[in-house]
C-alpha positions in Angstrom: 0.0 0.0 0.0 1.1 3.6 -0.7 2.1 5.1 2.2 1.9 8.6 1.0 -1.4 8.3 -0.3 -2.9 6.3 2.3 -1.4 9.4 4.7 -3.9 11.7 3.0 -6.7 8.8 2.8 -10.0 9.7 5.3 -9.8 7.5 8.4 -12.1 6.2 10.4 -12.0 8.8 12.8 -12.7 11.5 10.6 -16.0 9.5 9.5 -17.2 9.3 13.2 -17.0 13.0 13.2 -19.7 13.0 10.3 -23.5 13.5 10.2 -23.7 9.9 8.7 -22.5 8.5 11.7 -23.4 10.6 14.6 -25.3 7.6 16.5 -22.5 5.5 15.5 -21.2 3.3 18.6 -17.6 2.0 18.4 -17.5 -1.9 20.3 -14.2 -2.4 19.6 -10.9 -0.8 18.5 -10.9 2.7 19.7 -7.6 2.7 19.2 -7.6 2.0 15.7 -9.7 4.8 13.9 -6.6 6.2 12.5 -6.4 3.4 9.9 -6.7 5.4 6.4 -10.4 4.1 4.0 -9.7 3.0 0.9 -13.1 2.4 -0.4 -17.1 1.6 1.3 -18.4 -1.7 0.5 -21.5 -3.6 1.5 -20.5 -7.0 1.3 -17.7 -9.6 2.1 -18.0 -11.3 -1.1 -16.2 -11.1 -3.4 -13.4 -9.9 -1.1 -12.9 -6.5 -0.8 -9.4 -4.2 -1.3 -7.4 -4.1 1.9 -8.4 -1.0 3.7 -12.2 -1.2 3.3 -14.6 0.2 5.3 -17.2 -2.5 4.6 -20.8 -1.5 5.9 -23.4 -4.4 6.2 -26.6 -6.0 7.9 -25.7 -9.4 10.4 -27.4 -11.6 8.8 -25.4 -11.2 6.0 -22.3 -12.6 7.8 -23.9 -14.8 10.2 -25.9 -16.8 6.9 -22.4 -17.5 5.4 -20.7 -20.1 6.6 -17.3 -19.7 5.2 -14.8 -18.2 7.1 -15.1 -13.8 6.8 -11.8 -12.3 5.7 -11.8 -9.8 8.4 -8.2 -8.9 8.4 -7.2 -6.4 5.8 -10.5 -4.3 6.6 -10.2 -0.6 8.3 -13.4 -1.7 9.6 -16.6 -3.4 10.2 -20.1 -1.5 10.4 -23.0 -3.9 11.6 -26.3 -1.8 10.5 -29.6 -2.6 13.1 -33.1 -2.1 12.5 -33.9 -1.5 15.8 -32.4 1.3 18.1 -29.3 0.6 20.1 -29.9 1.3 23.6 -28.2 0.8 26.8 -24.5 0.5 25.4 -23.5 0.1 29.3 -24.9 -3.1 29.3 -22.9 -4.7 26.5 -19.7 -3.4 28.8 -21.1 -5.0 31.3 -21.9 -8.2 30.7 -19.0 -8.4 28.1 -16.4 -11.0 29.9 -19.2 -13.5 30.5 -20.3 -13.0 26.7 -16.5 -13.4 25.3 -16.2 -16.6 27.8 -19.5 -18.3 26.9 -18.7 -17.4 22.9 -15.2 -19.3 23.3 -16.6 -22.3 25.3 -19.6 -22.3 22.5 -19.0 -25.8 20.0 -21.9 -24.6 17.6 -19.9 -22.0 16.4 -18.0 -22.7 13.3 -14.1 -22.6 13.7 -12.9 -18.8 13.9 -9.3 -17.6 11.7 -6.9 -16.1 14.1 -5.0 -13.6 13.1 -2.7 -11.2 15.2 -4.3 -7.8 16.2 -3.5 -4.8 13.7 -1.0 -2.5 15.3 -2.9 0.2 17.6 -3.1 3.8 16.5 -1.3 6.6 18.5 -4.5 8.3 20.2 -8.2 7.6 20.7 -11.3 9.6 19.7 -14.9 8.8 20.2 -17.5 9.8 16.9 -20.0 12.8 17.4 -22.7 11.6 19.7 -21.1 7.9 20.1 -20.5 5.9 23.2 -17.3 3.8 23.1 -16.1 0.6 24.8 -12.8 -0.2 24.2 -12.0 -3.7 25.1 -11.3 -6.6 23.5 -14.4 -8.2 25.9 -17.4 -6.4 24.4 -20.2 -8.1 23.8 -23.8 -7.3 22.7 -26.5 -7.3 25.4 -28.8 -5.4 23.7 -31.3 -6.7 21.9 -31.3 -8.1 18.4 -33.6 -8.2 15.6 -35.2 -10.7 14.4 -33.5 -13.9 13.2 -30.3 -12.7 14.9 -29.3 -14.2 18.4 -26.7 -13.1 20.6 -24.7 -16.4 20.2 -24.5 -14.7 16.2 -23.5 -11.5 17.6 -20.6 -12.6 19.9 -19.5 -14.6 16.6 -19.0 -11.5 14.9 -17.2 -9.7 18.3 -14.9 -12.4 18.1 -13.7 -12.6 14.7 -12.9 -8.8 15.0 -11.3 -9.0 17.9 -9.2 -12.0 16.2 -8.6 -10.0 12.9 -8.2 -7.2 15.1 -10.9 -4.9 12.9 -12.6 -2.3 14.4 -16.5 -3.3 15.1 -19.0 -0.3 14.9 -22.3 -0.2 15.2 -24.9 1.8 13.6 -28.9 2.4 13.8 -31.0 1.9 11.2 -34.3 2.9 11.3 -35.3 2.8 8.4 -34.0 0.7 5.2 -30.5 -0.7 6.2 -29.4 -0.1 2.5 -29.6 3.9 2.8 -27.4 4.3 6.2 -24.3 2.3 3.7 -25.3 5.3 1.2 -25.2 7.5 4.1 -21.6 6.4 5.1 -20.3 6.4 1.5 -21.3 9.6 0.6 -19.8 11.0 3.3 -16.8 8.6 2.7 -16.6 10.5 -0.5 -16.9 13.9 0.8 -13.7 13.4 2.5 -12.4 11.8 -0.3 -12.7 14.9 -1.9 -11.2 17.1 0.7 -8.2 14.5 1.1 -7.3 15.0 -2.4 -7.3 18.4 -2.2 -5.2 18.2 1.1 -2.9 15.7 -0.7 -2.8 18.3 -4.4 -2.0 21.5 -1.8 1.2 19.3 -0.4 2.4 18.4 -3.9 1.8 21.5 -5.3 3.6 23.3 -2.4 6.5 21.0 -2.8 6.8 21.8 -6.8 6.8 25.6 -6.0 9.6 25.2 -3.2 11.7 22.7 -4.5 11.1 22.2 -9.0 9.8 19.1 -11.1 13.1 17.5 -10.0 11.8 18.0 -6.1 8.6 16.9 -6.4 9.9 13.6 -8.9 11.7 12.8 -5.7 9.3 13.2 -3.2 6.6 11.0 -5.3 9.7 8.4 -5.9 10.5 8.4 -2.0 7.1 8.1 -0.6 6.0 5.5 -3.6 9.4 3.4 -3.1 9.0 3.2 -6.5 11.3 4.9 -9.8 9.7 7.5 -10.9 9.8 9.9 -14.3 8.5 13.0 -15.8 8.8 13.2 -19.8 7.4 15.6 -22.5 4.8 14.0 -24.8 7.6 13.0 -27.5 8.9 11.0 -24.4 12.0 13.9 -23.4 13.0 13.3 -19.9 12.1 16.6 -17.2 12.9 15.0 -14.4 13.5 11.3 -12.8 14.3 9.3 -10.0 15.9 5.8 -10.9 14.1 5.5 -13.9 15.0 4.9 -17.7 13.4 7.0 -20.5 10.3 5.1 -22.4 11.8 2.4 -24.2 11.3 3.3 -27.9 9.3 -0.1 -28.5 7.1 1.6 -26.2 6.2 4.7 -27.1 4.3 4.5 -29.9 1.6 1.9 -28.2 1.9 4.8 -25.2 1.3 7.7 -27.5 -1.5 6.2 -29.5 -3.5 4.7 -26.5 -2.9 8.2 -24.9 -4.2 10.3 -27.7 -7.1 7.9 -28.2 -8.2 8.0 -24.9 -8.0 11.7 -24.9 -10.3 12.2 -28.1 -12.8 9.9 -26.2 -12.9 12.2 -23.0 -12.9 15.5 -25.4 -15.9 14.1 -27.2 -17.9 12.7 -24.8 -18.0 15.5 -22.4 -18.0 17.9 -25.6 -14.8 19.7 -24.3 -13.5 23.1 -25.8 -9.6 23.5 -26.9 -8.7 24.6 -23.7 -9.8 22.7 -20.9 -7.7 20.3 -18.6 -8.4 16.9 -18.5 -7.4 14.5 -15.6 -6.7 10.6 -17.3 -6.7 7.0 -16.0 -3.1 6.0 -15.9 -2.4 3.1 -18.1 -0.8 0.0 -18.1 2.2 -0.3 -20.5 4.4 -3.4 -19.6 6.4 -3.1 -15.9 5.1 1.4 -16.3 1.8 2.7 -15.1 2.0 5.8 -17.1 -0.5 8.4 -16.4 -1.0 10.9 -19.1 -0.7 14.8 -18.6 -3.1 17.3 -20.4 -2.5 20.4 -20.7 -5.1 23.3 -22.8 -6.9 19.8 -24.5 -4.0 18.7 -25.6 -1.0 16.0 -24.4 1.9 17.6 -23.0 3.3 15.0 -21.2 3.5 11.6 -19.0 4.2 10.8 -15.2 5.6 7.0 -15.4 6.1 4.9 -12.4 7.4 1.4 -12.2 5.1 -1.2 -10.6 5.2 -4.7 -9.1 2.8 -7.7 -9.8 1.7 -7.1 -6.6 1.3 -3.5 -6.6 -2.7 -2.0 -5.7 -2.8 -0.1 -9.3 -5.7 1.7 -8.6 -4.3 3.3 -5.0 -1.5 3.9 -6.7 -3.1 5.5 -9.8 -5.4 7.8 -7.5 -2.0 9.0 -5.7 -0.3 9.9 -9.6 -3.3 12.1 -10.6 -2.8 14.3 -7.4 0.6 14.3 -8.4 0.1 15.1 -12.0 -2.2 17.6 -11.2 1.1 19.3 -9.1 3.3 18.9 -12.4 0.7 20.4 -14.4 1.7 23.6 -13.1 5.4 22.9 -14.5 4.0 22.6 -17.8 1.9 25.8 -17.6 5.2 28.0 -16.9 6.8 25.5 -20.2 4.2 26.8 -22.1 4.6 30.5 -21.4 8.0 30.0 -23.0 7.2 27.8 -25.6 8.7 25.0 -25.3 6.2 22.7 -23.7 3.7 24.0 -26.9 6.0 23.5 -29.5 6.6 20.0 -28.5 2.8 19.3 -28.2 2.7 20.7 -31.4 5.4 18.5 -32.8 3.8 15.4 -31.6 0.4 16.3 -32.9 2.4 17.1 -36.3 3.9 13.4 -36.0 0.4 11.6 -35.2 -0.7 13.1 -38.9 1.6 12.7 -41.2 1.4 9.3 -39.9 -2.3 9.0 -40.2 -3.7 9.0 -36.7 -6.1 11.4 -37.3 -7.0 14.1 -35.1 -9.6 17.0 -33.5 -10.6 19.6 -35.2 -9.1 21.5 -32.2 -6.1 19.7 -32.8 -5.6 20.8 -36.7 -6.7 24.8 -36.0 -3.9 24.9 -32.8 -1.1 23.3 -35.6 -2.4 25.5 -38.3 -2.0 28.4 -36.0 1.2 27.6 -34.3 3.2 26.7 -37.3 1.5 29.8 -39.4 0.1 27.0 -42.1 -3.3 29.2 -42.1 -1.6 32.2 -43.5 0.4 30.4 -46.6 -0.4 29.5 -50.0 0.4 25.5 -49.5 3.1 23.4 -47.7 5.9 21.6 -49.0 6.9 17.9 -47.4 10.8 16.8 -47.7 11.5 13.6 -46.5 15.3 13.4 -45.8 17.9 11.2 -45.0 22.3 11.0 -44.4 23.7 9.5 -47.4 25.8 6.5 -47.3 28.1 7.0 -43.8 27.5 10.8 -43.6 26.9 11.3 -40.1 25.3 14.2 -38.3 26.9 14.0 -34.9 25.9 13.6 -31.8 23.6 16.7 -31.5 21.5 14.7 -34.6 18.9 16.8 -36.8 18.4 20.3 -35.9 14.9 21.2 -35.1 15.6 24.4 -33.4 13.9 27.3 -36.2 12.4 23.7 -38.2 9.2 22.5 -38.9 10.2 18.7 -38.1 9.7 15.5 -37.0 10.6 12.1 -37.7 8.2 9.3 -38.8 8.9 5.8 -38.8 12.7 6.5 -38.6 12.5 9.6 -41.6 13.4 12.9 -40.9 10.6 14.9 -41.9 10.6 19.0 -42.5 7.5 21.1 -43.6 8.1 24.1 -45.3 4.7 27.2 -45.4 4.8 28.3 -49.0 4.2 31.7 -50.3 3.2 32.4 -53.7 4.6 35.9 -54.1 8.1 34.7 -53.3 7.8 32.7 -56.9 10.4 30.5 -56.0 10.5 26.3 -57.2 10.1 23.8 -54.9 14.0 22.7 -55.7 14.8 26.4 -54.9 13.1 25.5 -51.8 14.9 22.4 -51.1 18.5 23.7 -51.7 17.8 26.4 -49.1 16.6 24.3 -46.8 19.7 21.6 -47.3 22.0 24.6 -46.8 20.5 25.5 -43.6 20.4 21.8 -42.0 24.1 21.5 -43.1 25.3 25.0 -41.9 23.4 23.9 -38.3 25.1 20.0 -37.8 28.5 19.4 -37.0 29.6 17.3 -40.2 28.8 21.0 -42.2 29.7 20.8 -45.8 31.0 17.3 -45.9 27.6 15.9 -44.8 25.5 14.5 -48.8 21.9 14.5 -47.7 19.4 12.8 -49.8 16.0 14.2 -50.4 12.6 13.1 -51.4 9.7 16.2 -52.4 6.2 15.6 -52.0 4.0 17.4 -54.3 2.7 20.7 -52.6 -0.6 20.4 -50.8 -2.5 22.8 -49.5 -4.3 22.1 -46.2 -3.5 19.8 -43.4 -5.8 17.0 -44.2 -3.5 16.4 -47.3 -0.1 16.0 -45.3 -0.6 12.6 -44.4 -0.5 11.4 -48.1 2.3 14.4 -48.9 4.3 12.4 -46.5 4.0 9.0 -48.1 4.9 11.0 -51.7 8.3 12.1 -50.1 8.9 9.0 -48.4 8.1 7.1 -51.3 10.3 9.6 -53.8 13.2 9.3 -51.4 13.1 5.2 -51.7 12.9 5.6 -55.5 15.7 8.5 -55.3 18.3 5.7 -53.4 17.2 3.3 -55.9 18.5 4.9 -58.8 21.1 7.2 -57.2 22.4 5.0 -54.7 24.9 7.0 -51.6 24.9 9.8 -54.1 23.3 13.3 -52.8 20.5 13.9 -54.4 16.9 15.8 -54.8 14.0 14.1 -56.2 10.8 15.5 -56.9 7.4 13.0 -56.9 5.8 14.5 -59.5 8.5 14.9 -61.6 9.2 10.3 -61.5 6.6 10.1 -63.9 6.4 6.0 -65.0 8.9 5.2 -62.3 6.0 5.6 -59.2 4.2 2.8 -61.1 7.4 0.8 -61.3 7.7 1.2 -57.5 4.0 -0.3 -56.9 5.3 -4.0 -58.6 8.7 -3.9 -57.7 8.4 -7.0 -56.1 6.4 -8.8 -58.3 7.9 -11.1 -61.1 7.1 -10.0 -64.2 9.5 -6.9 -63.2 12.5 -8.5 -63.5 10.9 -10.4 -66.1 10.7 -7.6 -68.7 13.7 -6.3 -67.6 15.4 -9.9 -68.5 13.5 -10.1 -72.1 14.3 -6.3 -73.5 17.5 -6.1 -72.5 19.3 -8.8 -71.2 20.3 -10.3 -74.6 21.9 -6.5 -75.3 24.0 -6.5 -71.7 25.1 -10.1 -72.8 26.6 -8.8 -75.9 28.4 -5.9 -74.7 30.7 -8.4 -72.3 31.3 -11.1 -74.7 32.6 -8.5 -77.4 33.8 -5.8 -75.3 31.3 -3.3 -76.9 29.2 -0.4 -75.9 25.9 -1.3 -77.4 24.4 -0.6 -74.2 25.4 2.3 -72.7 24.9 3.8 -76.8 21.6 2.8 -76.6 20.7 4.8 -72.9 22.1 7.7 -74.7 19.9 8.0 -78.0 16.6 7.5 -75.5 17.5 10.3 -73.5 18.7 12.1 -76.1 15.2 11.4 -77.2 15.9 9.3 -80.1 17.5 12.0 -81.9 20.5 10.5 -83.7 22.2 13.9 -84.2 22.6 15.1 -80.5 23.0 11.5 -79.5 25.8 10.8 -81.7 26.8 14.8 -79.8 26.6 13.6 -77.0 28.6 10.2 -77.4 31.3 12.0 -79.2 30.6 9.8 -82.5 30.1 10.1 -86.2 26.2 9.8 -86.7 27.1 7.2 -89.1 28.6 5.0 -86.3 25.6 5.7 -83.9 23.3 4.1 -86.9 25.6 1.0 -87.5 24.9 0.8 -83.8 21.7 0.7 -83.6 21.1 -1.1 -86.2 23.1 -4.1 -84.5 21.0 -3.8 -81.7 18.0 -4.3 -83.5 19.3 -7.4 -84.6 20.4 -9.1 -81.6 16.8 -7.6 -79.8 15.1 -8.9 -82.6 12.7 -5.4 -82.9 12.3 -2.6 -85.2 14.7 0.1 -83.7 13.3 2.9 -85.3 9.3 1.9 -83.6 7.5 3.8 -81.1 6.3 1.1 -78.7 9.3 -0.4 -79.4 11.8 2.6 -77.7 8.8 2.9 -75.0 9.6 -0.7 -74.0 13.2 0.4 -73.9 13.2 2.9 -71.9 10.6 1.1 -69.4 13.3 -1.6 -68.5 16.1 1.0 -68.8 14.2 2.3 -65.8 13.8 -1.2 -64.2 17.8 -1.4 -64.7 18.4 1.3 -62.9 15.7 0.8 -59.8 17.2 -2.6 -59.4 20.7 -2.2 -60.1 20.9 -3.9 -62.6 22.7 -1.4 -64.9 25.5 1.1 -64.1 24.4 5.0 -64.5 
């Protein structure tokens, strides 16, 4: 059980001091109304949580015959029907009661179990009359159904289990004094909380995130950890970052959750929400919202054995307390930006999100105000390394997304640049801000330019996708690819797996590569040239540094060992297709 939680728990004493319980007569354990309530039951079965204040009729435990787990409980209320009277009498007559109850055979066997330790003072309820000894017994008299040979049972297996025993009047339905008690159970709950939120909160203000990580570590006995909501450590105490494996189920659960509680309570932008904690492997990570949004997590390590839910209750108080850390983050932007950032990351990647969500990004980034965005997907050719400070972000629009660097670009129209004009400026900057500088070859894939947010998710698959085809045909060579400008070659990249790609390549040109090494000539590579020379036999023959004579002897030789006529249409179309396919698999030299 948490200690530090259970310290701001109501206890029993504070519940005799309620209206609920003014007639409320403690029979035993006076000196245990300190014990901290962790819940109000009314019933044995199923067992409840240790610390259970479990309010109930006697027939109800005197009709089972199994044996009552008594033990864990703060207490036990019995509830009456009839008035209870005369509490001097059941002092009086309670050593003959407790004697005739242990030399009784019809009672079942009773568990023992050693008395709970006692509490450091005693305190009598509003209005109650206490006997505190171990020998009480009922004298009073019962209701209906219940003898006194049923009450002493009871006595005895508290005084066994050492669990307070408390009687109550009922005079009217049973049922509505167990309300009674709970709703005042939860009346204190609510002040507790609010005692518990004030010590937090005053610890945070004295002492930083890194004080109060410490305190909530110390008094949990558990590690403990503060991160940012794309899982940057604020503070800890013995405790590892999120593994990466981890965060994504951790983000997405998070963020799903969160849409669920902004719907269904119909939330605007900027209220504050207080979550479940969840479960995520050996972490109960509870997440922290901040302004609608998720700014970050409070993680603490549990045990098998851990009570999840006390210890759940005890990290909202204590995110509520870190809260406050993130509303001075957010006055200087850094907390927002990396909301932002993550919220950026969940759509390009196709989680979708609010319409909250999309007008804070639009606003923050300044997306509302441009003509359309541009989307580079980027990547560190070959070994070029970045150092160890890694992609700058400071002044970017980034992210990364599934292991690709992503940066976003607002675009005006009045500037009337190209999107490659674009791209070297932005290349320039990420060089001129790494350590590697100039000798760093970055590769680069361009989406085609979109113009709201709702098309960034598919502008990001278009770089990503121009990048793959860009190392395909350039290899560890810098380079800057376009989407719109691969033409036939995004087809290609759909059936790059499938058979017939090779296939094609193997029956156009194949027999021509085959050729070329048996005979040492440069059929081949004279062919590449006239199709992106266009088939112009005059600038190939330019281009090749050949007589155009020599270029046609060529070509004509090809035609015979491909078998086709050179000089038809679908023919060079064909041509050029597995030129392409050469290239994407590597199967020809550029």
């Amino acid at each position: 059980m948490n200690q530090m939680h259970l310290q701001h728990q109501p206890t029993l004493r504070q519940l005799l001091n309620s209206e609920a319980m003014a007639e409320a007569q403690v029979v035993f354990g006076d000196d245990l109304l300190d014990r901290p309530i962790i819940q109000v039951v009314g019933s044995l079965s199923p067992p409840p949580r240790a610390g259970s204040l479990v309010v109930t009729r006697p027939e109800l435990l005197t009709n089972n015959r199994e044996p009552l787990p008594l033990e864990d409980l703060a207490a036990l209320i019995i509830v009456r029907q009839t008035g209870m009277d005369n509490a001097q009498s059941i002092a009086q007559s309670s050593l003959t009661s407790i004697k005739q109850t242990s030399a009784d055979s019809s009672v079942h066997p009773l568990p023992s179990h050693p008395p709970h330790p006692s509490g450091q003072s005693s305190a009598r309820g509003a209005g109650s009359s206490l006997v505190n000894t171990p020998q009480a017994a009922f004298a009073s008299a019962t209701p209906a159904g219940i003898d006194d040979v049923s009450m002493k049972r009871i006595l005895k297996l508290c005084t066994d289990a050492g669990t307070p025993l408390i009687l109550m009047p009922g005079f009217g339905e049973p049922g509505q004094v167990a309300d009674d008690v709970r709703m005042a159970f939860l009346r204190e709950v609510k002040q507790a909380n609010a005692r518990l939120h004030g010590v937090l909160v005053s610890l945070l203000l004295e002492e930083g995130l890194e004080g109060l990580v410490e305190e909530i570590s110390t008094n949990l006995n558990r590690p403990v950890s503060v991160e940012t909501a794309d899982f940057k450590v604020l503070a800890s105490r013995n405790m590892n970052p999120t593994p990466a494996n981890q965060q994504r189920a951790v983000s997405e659960e998070a963020q799903g959750t969160l849409k669920r509680l902004i719907t269904r309570q119909n939330a605007k932008s900027d209220d504050h929400f207080v979550m479940a904690p969840l479960k995520i492997g050996r972490r109960l990570v509870l997440p922290i919202c901040f302004k609608g949004s998720l700014v970050g997590y409070l993680s603490v390590m549990v045990r098998p054995n851990d009570d999840l839910e006390s210890t759940g209750e005890y990290m909202q108080a204590a995110a509520l307390a870190a809260m406050i850390e993130f509303s001075q983050r957010e006055k200087d932007g850094s907390v927002f930006s990396v909301t932002q950032k993550s919220l950026l990351k969940d759509l390009l990647a196709g989680r979708g999100l609010s319409a909250a969500d999309q007008e804070r990004l639009e606003r923050h980034y300044g997306f509302d105000l441009c003509d359309g965005i541009l989307v580079f997907a980027v990547q560190a050719a070959g070994t070029s390394t970045l150092g160890r400070s890694g992609w700058p972000e400071e002044q970017f629009i980034t992210t990364e997304v599934e292991g690709t660097r992503v940066y976003l670009l607002p675009y005006l129209a009045k500037e009337e640049r190209s999107w490659q004009e674009v791209a070297a400026a932005l290349l320039s900057r990420v060089k001129d801000a790494t350590e590697s500088g100039a000798q760093l070859k970055l590769q680069v894939g361009a989406a085609r330019m979109v113009e709201t947010l709702l098309d960034l998710t598919d502008a990001y698959k278009e770089a990503r996708q121009a990048l793959i085809i860009g190392t395909m045909i350039h290899g560890e060579n810098e380079f800057t690819v376009g989407y719109g400008d691969l033409g036939i070659k995004r087809l290609l990249y759909l059936m790059i797996d499938h058979p017939e790609f090779e296939r094609f390549y193997e029956e156009t040109l194949a027999p021509l590569e085959a050729y070329d090494a048996e005979w040492e000539s440069e059929l081949l590579p004279s062919l590449r040239v006239y199709l992106q020379e266009g088939a112009n036999l005059n600038s190939a023959a330019r281009a090749l540094f050949i007589h155009r004579h020599t270029l046609r002897y060529r070509l004509e030789q090809i035609a015979e060992i491909l078998k086709v006529d050179i000089d038809s249409q679908d023919v060079l179309l064909n041509l050029q297709i597995a030129f392409m396919i050469g290239e994407m698999k590597g199967a020809t030299q550029g």
